[in-house]
VMD Tcl script that draws the C-alpha trace (Angstrom):
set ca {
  {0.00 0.00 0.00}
  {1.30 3.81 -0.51}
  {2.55 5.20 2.35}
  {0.17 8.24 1.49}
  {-3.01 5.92 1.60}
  {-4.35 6.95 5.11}
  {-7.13 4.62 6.14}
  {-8.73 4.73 9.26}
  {-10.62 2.45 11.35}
  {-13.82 4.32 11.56}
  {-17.34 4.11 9.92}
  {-17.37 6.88 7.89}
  {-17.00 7.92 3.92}
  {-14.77 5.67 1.35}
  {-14.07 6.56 -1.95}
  {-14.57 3.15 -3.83}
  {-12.66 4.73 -6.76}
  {-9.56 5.49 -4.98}
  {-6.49 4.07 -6.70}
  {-5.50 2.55 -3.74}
  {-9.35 1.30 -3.02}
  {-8.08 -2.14 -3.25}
  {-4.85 -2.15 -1.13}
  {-6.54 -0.47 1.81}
  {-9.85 -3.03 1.34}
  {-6.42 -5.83 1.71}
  {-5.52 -3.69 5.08}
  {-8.87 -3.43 6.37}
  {-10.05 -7.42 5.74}
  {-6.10 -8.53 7.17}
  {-7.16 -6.10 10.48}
  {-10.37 -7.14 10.92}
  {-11.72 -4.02 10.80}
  {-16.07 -3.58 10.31}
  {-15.51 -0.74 8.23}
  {-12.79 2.30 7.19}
  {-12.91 6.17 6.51}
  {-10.77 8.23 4.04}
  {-11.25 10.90 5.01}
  {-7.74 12.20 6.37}
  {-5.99 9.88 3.10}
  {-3.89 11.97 0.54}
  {-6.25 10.29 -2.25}
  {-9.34 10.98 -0.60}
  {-11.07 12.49 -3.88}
  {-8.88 10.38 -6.65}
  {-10.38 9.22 -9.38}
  {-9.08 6.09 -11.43}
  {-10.63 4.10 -14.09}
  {-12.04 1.33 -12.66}
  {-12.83 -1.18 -15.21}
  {-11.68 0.52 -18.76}
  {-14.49 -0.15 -21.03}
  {-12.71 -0.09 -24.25}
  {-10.35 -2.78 -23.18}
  {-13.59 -5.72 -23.23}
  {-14.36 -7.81 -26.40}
  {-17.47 -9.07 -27.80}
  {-16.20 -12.38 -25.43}
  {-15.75 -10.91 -22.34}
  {-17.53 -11.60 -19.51}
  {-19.39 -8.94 -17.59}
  {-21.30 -8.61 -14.61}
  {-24.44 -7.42 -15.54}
  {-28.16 -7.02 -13.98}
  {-31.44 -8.14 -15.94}
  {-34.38 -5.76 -15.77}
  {-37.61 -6.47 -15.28}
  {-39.62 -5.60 -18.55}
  {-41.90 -3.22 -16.96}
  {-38.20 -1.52 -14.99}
  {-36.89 -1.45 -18.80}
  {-40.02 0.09 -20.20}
  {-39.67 3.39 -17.73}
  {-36.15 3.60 -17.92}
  {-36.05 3.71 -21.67}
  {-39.19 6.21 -21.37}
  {-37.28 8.68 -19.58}
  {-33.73 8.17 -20.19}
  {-33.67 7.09 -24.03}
}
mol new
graphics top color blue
foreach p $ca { graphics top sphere $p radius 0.5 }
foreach p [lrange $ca 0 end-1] q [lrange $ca 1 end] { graphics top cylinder $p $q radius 0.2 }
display resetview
C-alpha cells in the first residue's frame, strides 16, 4: 500500500474509486476491521478508471443485472 493511503478504522465515507481502493480493502479485511474512513488519506477524492471499457471484447464476460420488462419500459421512457 502507498505510504500516502491513510485509512482509518472508523465508519465513515470511502471513496470506492480510490487508486488505492483495493490495497486499503487488503488492510482493512487482514485487520479485521467492520468498516474504514478516508477521510484524512492523501487520495481521498482520486479518481481512477475502474474497469476501462474499451479494453472488453465481444467475449468478455461482464457482470451485468437483468431488468424487469416493466423496470426497462420506464427507464427507456425517460432516459432514451
Amino acid at each position: 500500500m502507498d505510504t500516502r493511503a491513510n485509512p482509518k478504522n472508523l465508519t465513515g465515507e470511502r471513496n470506492v474509486f480510490c487508486p488505492q481502493y483495493r490495497q486499503c480493502l487488503d488492510h482493512a479485511v487482514k485487520c479485521a476491521w467492520q468498516s474504514w474512513d478516508c477521510s484524512r488519506c492523501d487520495f481521498r477524492h482520486s479518481r481512477c478508471e475502474v474497469f476501462p471499457l474499451e479494453s472488453l471484447g465481444y467475449n468478455d464476460g461482464l457482470s451485468f443485472y437483468e431488468l424487469s420488462p416493466r423496470v426497462a419500459k420506464v427507464y427507456y421512457q425517460r432516459f432514451c
